[in-house]
Backbone as numpy.savetxt, mean C-alpha at the origin, in Angstrom:
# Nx Ny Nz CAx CAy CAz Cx Cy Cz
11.61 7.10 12.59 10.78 8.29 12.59 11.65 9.54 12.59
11.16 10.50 12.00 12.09 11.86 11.67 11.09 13.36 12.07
11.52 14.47 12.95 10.75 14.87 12.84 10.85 15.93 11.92
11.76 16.20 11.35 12.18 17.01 10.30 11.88 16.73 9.22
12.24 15.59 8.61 10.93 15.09 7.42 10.81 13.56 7.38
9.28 14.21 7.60 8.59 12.80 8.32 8.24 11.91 6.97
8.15 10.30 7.26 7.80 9.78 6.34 6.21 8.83 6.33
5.41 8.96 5.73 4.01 8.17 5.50 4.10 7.06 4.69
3.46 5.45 5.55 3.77 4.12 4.35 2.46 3.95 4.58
1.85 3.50 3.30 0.50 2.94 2.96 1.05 1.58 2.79
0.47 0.10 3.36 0.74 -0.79 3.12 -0.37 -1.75 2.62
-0.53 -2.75 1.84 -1.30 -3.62 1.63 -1.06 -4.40 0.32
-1.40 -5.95 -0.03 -1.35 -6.94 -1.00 -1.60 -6.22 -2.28
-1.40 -6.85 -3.20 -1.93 -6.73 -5.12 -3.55 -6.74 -4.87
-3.95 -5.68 -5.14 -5.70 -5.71 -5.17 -5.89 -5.32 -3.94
-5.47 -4.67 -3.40 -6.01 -4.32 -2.15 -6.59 -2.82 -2.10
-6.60 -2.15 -2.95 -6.71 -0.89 -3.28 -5.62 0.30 -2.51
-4.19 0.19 -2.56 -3.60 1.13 -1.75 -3.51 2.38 -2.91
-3.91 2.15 -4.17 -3.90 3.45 -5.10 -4.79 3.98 -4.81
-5.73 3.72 -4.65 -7.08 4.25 -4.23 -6.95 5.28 -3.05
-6.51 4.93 -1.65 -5.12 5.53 -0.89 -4.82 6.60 -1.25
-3.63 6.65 -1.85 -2.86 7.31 -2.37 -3.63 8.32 -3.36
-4.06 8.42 -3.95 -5.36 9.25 -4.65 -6.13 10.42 -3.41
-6.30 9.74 -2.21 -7.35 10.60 -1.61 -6.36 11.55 -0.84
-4.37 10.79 -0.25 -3.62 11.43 -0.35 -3.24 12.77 -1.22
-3.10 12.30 -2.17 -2.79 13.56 -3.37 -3.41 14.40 -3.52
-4.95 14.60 -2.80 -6.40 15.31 -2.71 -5.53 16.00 -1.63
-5.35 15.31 -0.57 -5.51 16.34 0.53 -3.79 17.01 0.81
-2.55 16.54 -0.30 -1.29 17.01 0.03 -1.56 18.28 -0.70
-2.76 18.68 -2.42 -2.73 19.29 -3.14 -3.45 20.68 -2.32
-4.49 20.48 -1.78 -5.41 21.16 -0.88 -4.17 21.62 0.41
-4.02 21.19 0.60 -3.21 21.86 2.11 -1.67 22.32 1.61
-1.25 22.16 0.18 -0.14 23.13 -0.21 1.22 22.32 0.48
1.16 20.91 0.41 2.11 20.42 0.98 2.89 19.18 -0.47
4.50 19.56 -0.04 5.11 19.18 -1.09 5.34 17.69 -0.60
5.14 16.55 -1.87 6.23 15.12 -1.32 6.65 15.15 -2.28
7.32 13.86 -1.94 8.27 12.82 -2.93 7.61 11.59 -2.82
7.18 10.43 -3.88 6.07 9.52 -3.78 7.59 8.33 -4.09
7.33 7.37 -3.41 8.00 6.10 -3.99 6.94 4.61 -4.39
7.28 4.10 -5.09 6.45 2.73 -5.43 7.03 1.86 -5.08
6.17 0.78 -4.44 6.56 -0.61 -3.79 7.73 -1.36 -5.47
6.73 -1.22 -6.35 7.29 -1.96 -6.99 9.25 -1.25 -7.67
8.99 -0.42 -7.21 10.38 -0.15 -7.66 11.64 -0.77 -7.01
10.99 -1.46 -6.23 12.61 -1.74 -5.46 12.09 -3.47 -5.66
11.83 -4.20 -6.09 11.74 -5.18 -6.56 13.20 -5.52 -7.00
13.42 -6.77 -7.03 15.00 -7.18 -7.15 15.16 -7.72 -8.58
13.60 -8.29 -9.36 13.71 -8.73 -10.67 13.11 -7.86 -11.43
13.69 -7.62 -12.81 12.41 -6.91 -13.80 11.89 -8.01 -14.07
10.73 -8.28 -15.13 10.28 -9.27 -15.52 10.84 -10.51 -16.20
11.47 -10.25 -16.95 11.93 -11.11 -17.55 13.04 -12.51 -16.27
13.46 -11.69 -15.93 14.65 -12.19 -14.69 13.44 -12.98 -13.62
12.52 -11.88 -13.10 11.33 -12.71 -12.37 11.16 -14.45 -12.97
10.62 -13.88 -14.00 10.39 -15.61 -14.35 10.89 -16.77 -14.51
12.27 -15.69 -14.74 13.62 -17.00 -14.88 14.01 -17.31 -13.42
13.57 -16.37 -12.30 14.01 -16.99 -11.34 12.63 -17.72 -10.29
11.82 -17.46 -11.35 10.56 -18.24 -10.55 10.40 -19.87 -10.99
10.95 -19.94 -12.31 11.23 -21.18 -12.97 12.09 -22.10 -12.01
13.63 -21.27 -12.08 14.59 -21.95 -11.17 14.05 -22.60 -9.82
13.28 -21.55 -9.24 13.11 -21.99 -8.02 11.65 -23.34 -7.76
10.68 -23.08 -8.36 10.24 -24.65 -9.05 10.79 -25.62 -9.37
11.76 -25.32 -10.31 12.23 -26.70 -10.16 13.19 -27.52 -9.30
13.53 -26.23 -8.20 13.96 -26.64 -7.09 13.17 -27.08 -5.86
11.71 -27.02 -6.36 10.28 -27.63 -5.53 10.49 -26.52 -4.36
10.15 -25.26 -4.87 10.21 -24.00 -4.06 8.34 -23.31 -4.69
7.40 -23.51 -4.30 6.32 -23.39 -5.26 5.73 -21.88 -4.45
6.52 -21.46 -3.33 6.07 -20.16 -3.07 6.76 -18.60 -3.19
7.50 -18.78 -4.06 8.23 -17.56 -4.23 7.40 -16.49 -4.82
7.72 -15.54 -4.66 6.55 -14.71 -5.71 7.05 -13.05 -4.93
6.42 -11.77 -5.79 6.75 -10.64 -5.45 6.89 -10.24 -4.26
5.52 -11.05 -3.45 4.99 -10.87 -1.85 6.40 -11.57 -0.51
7.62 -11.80 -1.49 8.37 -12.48 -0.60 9.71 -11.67 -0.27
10.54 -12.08 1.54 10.86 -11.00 1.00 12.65 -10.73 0.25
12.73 -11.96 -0.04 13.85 -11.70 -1.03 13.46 -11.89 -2.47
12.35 -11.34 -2.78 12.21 -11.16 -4.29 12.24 -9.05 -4.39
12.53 -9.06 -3.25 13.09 -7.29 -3.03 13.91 -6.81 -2.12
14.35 -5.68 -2.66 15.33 -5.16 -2.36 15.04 -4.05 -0.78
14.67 -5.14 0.36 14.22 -4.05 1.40 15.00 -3.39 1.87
16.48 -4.05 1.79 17.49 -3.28 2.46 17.57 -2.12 2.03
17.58 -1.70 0.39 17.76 -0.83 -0.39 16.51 0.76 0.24
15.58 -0.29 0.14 14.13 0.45 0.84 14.39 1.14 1.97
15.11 0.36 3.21 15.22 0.73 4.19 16.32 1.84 4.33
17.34 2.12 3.41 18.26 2.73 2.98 17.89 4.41 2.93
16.53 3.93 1.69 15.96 5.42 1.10 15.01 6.24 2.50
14.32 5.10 3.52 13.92 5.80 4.69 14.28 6.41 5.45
15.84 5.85 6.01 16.89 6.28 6.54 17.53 7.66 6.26
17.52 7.38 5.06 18.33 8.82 4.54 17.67 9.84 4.29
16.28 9.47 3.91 15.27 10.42 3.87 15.15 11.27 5.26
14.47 10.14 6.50 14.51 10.81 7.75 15.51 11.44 8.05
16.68 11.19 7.84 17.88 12.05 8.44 18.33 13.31 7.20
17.83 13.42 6.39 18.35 14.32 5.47 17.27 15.21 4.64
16.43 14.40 4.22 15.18 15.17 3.08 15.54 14.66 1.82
16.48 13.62 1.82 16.93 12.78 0.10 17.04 11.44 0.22
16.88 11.40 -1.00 16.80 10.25 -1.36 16.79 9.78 -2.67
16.65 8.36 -3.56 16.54 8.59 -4.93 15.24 7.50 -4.86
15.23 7.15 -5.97 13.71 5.95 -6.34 13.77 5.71 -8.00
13.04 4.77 -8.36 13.12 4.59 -9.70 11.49 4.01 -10.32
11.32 3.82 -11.41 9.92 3.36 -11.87 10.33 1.63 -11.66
9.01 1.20 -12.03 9.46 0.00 -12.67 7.97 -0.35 -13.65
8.11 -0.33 -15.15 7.38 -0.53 -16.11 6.20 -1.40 -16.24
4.98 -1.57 -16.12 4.33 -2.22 -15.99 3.56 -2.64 -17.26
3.59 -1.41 -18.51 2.60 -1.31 -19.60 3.19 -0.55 -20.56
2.32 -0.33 -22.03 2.91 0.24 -22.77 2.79 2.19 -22.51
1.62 1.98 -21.75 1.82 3.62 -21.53 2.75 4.29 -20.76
3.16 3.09 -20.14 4.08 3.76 -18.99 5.25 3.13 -19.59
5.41 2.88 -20.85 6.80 2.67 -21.66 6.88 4.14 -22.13
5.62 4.43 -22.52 5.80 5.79 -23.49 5.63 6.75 -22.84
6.05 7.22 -21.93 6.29 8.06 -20.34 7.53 8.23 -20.45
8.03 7.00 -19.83 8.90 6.90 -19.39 10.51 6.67 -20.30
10.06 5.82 -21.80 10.39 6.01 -22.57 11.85 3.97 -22.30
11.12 3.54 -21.38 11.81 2.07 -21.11 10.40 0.80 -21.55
11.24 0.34 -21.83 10.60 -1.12 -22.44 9.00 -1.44 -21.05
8.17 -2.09 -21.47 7.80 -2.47 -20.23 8.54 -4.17 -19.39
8.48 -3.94 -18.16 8.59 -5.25 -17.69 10.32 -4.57 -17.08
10.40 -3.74 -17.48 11.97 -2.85 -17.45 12.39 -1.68 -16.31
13.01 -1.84 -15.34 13.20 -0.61 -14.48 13.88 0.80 -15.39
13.16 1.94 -14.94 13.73 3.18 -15.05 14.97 3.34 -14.39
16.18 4.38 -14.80 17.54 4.31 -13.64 16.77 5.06 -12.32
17.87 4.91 -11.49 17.66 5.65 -10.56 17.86 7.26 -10.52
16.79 7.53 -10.08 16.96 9.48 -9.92 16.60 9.77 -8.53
17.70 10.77 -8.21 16.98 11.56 -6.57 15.86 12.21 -6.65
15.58 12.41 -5.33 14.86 12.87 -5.00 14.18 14.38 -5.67
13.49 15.53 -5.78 13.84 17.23 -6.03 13.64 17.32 -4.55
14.58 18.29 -4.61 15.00 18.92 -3.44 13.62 20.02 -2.80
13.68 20.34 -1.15 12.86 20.97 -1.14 11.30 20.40 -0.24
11.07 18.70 -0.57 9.77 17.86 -0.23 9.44 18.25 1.23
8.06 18.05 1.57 8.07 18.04 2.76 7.69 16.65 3.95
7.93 15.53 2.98 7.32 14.34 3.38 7.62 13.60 2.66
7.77 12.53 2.36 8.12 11.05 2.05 6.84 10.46 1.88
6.01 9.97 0.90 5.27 9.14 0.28 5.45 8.04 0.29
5.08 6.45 0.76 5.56 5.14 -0.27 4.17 4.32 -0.03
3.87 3.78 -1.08 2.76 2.56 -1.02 2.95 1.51 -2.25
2.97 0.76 -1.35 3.37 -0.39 -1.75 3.28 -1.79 -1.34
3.86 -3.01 -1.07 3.77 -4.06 -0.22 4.31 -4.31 1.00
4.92 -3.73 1.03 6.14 -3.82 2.01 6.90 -2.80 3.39
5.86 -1.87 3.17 6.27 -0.54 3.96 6.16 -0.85 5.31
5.94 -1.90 6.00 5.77 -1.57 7.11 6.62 -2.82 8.19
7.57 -3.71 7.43 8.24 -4.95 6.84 9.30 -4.62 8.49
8.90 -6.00 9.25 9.99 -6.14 10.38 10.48 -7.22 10.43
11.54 -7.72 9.86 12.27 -8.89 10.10 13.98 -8.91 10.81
14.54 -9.87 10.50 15.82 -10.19 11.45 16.31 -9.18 10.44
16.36 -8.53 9.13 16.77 -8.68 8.06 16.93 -6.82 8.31
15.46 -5.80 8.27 15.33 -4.83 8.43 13.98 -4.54 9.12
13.97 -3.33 9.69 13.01 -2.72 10.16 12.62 -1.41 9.45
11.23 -1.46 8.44 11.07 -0.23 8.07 10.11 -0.01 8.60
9.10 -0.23 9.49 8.39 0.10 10.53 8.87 1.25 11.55
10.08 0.98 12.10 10.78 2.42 12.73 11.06 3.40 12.07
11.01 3.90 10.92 11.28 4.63 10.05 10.09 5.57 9.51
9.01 5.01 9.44 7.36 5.69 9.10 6.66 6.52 10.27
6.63 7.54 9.94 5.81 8.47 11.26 4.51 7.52 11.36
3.82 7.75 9.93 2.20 7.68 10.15 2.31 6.11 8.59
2.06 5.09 9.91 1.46 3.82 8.90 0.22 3.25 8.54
-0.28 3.07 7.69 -1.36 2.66 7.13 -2.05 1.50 6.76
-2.67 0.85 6.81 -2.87 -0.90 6.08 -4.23 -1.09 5.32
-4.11 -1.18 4.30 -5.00 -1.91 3.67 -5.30 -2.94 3.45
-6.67 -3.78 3.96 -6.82 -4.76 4.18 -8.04 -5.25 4.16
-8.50 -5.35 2.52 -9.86 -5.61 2.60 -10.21 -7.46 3.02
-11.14 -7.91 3.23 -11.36 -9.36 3.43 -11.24 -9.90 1.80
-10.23 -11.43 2.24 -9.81 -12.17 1.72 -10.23 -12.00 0.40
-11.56 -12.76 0.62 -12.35 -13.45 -1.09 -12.22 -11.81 -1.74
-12.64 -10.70 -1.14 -12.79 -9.39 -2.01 -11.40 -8.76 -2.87
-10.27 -8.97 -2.00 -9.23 -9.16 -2.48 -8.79 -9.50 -3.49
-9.09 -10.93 -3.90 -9.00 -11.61 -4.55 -9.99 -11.02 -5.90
-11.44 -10.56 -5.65 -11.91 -10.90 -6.55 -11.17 -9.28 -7.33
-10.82 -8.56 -6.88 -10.25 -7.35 -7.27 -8.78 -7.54 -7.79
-8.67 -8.67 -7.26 -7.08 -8.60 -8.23 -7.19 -9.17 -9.42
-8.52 -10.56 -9.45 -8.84 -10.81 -10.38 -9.01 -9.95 -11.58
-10.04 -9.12 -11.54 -10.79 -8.63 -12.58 -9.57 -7.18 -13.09
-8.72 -6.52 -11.40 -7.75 -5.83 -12.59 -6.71 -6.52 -13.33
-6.23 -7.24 -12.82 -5.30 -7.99 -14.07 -5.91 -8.96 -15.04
-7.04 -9.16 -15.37 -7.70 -9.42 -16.61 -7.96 -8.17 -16.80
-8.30 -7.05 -16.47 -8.62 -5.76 -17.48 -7.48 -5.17 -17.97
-6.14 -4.76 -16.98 -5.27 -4.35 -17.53 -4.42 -4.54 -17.74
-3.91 -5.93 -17.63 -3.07 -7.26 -17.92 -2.71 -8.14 -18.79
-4.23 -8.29 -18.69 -4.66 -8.97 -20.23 -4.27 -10.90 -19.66
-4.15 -11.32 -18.55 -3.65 -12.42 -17.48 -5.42 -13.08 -17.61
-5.44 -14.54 -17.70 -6.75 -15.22 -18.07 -6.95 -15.48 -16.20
-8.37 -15.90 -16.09 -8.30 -16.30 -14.57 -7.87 -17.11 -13.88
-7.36 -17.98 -14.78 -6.91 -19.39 -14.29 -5.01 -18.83 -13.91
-4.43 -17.86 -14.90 -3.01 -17.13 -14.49 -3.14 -16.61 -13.12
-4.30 -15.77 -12.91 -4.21 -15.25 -11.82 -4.37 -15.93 -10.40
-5.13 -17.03 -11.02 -5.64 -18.22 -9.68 -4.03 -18.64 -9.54
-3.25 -19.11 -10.34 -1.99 -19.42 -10.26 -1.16 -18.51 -9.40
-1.40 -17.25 -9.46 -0.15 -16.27 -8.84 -1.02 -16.26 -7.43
-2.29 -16.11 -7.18 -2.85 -15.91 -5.72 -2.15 -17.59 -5.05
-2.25 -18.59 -5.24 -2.03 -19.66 -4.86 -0.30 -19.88 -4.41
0.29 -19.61 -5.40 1.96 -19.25 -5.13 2.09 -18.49 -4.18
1.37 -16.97 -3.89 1.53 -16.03 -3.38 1.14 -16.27 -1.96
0.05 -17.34 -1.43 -0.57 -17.74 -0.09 0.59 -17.78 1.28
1.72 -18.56 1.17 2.78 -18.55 1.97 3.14 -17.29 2.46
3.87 -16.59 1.48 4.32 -15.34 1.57 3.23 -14.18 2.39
2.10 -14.24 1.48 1.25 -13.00 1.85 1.06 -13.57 3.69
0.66 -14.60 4.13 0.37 -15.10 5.42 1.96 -14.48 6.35
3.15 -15.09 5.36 4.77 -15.25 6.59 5.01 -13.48 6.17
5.08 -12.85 5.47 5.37 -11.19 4.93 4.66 -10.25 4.88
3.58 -10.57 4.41 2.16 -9.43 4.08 1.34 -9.19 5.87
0.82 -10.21 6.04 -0.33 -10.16 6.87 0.44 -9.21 8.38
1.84 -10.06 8.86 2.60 -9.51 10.13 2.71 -7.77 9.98
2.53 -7.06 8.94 2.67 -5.91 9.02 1.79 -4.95 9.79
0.65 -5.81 9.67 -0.99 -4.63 9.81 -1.04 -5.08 11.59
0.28 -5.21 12.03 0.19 -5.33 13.68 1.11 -3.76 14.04
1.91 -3.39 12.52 2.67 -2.60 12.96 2.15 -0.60 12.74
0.82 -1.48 11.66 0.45 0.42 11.28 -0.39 0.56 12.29
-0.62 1.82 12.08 -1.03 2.45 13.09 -2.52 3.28 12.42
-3.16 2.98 11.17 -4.47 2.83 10.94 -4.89 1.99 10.26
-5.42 1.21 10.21 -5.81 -0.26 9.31 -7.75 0.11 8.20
-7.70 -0.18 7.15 -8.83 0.18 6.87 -9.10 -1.32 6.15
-10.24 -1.89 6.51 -10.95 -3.14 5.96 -12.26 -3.05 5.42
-12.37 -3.46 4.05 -13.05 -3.05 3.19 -14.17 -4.36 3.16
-15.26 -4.57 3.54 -15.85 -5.86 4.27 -17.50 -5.60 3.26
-17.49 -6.81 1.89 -18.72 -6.81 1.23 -20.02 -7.21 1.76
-20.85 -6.60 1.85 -22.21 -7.27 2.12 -23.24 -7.75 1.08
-22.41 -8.08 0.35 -22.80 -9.31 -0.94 -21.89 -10.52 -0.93
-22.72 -11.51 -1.86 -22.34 -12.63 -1.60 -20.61 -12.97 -2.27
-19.91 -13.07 -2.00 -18.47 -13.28 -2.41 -17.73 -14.64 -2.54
-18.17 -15.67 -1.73 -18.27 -16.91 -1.74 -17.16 -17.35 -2.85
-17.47 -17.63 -3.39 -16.28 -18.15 -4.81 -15.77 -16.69 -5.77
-14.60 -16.15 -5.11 -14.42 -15.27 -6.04 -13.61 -15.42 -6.95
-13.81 -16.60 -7.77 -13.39 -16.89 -8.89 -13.94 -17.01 -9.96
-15.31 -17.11 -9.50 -16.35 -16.51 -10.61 -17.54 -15.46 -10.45
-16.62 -14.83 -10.06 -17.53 -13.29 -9.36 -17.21 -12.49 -10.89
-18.41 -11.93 -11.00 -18.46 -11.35 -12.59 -18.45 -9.84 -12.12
-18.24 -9.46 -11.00 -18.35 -8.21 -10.30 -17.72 -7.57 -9.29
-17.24 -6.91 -9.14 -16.41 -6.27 -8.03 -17.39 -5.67 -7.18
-17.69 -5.80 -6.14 -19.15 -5.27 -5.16 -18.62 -4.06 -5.06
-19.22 -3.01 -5.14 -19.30 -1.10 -5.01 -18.66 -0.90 -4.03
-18.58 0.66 -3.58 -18.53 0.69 -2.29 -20.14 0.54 -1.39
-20.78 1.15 -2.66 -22.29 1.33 -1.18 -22.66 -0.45 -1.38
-22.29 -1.59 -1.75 -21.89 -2.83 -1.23 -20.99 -3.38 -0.19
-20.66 -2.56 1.05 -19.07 -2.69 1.38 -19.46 -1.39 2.40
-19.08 -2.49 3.84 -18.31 -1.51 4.80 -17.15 -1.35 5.31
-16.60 -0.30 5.52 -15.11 -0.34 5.96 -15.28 -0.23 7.62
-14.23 -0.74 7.81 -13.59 -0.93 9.23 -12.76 -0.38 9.77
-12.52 0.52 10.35 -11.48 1.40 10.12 -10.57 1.09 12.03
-10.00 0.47 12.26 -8.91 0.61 13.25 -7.81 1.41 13.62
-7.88 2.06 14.60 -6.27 2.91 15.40 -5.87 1.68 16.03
-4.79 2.25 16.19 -3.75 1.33 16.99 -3.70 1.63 18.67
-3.40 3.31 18.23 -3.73 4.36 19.29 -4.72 4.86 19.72
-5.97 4.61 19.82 -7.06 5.39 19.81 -7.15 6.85 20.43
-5.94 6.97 21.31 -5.98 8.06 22.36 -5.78 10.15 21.10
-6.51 10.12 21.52 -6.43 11.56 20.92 -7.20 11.33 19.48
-7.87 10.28 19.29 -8.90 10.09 18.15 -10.29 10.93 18.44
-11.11 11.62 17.95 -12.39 12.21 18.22 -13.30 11.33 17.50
-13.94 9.90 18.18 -14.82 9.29 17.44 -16.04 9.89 17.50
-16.56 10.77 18.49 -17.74 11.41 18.12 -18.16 12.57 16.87
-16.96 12.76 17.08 -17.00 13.95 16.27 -17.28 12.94 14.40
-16.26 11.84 14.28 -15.80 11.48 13.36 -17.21 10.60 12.84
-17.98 10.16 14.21 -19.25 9.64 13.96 -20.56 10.61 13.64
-20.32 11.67 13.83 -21.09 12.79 13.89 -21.09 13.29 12.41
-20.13 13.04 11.61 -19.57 13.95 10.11 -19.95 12.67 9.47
-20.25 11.51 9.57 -19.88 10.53 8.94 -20.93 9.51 8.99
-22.62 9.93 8.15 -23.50 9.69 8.34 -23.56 7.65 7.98
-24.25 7.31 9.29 -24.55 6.06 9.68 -23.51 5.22 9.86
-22.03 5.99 10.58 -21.05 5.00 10.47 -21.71 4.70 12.63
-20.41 4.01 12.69 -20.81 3.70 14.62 -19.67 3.30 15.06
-19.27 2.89 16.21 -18.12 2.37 16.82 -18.31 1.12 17.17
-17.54 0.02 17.08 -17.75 -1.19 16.97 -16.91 -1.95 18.30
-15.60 -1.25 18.29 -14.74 -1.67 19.41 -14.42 0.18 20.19
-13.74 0.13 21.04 -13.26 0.92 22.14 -11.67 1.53 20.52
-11.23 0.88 19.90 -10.31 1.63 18.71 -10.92 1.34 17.02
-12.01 0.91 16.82 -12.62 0.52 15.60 -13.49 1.52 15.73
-14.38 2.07 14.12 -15.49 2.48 13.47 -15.58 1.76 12.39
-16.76 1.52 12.02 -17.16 1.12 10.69 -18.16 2.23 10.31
-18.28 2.32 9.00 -18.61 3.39 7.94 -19.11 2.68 6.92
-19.97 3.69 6.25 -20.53 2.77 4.79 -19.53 3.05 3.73
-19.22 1.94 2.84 -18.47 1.78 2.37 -18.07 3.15 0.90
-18.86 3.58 0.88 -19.19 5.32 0.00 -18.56 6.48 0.88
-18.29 6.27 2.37 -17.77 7.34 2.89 -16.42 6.89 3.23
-15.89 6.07 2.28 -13.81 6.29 2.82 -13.23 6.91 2.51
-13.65 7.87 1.44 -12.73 8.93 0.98 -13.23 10.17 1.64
-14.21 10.23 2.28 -14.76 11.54 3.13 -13.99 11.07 4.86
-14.30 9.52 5.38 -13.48 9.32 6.61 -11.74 9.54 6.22
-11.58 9.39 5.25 -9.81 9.42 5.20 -9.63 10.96 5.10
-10.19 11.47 4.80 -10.06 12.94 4.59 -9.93 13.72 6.19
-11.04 13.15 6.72 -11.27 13.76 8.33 -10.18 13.44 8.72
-10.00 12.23 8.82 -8.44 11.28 9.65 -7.60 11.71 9.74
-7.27 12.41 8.31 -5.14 12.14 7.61 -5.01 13.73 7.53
-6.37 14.43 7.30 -5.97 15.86 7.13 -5.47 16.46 8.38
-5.43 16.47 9.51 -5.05 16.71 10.84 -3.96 16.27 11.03
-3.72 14.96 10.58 -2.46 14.07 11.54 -1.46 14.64 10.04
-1.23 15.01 8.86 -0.61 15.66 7.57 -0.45 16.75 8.23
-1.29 17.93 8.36 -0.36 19.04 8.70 0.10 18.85 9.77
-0.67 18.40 10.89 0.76 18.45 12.07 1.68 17.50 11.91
2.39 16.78 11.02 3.63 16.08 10.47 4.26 17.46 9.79
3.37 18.04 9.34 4.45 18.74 8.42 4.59 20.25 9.81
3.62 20.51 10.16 3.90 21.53 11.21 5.14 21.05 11.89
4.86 20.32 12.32 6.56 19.59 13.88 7.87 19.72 13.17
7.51 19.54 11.12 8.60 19.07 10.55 9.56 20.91 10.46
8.55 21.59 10.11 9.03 22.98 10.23 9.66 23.57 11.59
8.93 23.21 12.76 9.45 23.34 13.99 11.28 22.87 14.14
11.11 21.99 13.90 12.31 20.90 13.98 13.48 21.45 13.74
């Protein structure tokens, strides 16, 4: 943690919606006149694609059937933990893309499946951005959990997950369902031993919970709405939270536990707004103090 420039990790799986996140972020950094620097999970990945597969092959046929992005030597956390470090203690850092499509070939002007080089930081930020898989990652190995002022988790229930990772990587992938049933199944180990241990370490958790039937989301022809879907919203801290107030602005949500609210699933971008806009400027207030 830095109080000079503080850093924010959004954490959560493939399909979990942390862009979605990050979107209501960019709403409220643009509105309150506050500068970052954004990093992507996937940039610090240790394979581009091509290398991925060759080393997902290798490791199959070494009867290794759970390797996959969600693990954590298929990235570079040290590297990660590097850019937090230096960030908190300095205001720099560098980051890089990593190619996913052809539009973001013709951006960026690299092949897809291909990392961008590395570039620093612009000078000047007032905060540190990252969302991704991994932001909140405590092992023998590294701790980037000590490093994040304000952590985040996304964590909708299982089958919904799923059925959302489904349908975006058949839309913008172009991956059949039976590919994707393949990568969720590989990915089960990992997301349980890497993914799941994180959302003990943020310090707001949001769970995105359908009230439609979801049952087999492998042939769910639909992604349930939000006004299908309540969120769950957990502190870690509850102390200095105003749930009345937050229940009061935030028509038909309620308190469920003594650090939980749930909300209808149409008001998370109006509850994230209440939440993050308070706890954002005073990060960046303390950071000016400092």
């Amino acid at each position: 943690m830095s109080k000079k420039h503080p850093i924010i990790s959004v954490t959560g799986s493939s399909g979990a919606g942390t862009t979605t996140v990050k979107s209501t972020f960019d709403q409220i950094f643009r509105r309150e006149g506050i500068k970052t620097v954004s990093i992507e999970g996937d940039a610090f990945h240790r394979f581009d694609r091509a290398s991925m597969k060759a080393e997902l092959d290798r490791r199959k046929a070494a009867g290794d059937e759970t390797f996959s992005h969600f693990s954590y030597d298929a990235n570079e956390l040290a590297k990660l933990e590097e850019v937090f470090s230096t960030y908190a203690r300095t205001g720099k850092g560098e980051t890089r893309h990593y190619i996913h499509d052809d539009r973001e070939a013709e951006r960026h002007g690299v092949a897809p499946g291909k990392f961008t080089e590395w570039k620093p930081f612009e000078d000047g930020s007032d905060l540190l951005f990252y969302e991704g898989l991994h932001g909140a990652v405590v092992n023998n190995d590294v701790n980037l959990a000590k490093h994040a002022d304000l952590k985040i988790g996304v964590v909708p229930v299982i089958n919904l997950e799923w059925i959302q990772k489904i349908h975006r990587d058949k839309a913008s992938r172009g991956y059949t369902t039976e590919a994707v049933t393949d990568t969720i199944l590989r990915r089960m180990h990992a997301y349980v031993h890497c993914i799941c241990p994180q959302f003990v370490e943020t310090d707001v958790n949001f769970q995105r919970v359908p009230v439609v039937d979801t049952s087999d989301p492998f042939i769910a022809r639909w992604i349930p709405t939000a006004d299908e879907s309540l969120v769950v919203i957990r502190f870690k801290n509850p102390r200095g939270i105003d749930f009345p107030y937050l229940t009061s602005m935030i028509q038909n949500s309620w308190m469920s536990r003594a650090n939980s609210i749930v909300i209808p699933g149409g008001k998370m971008d109006l509850a994230m707004q209440l939440i993050f806009t308070p706890m954002v400027n005073r990060l960046v207030h303390e950071s000016k103090r400092a």
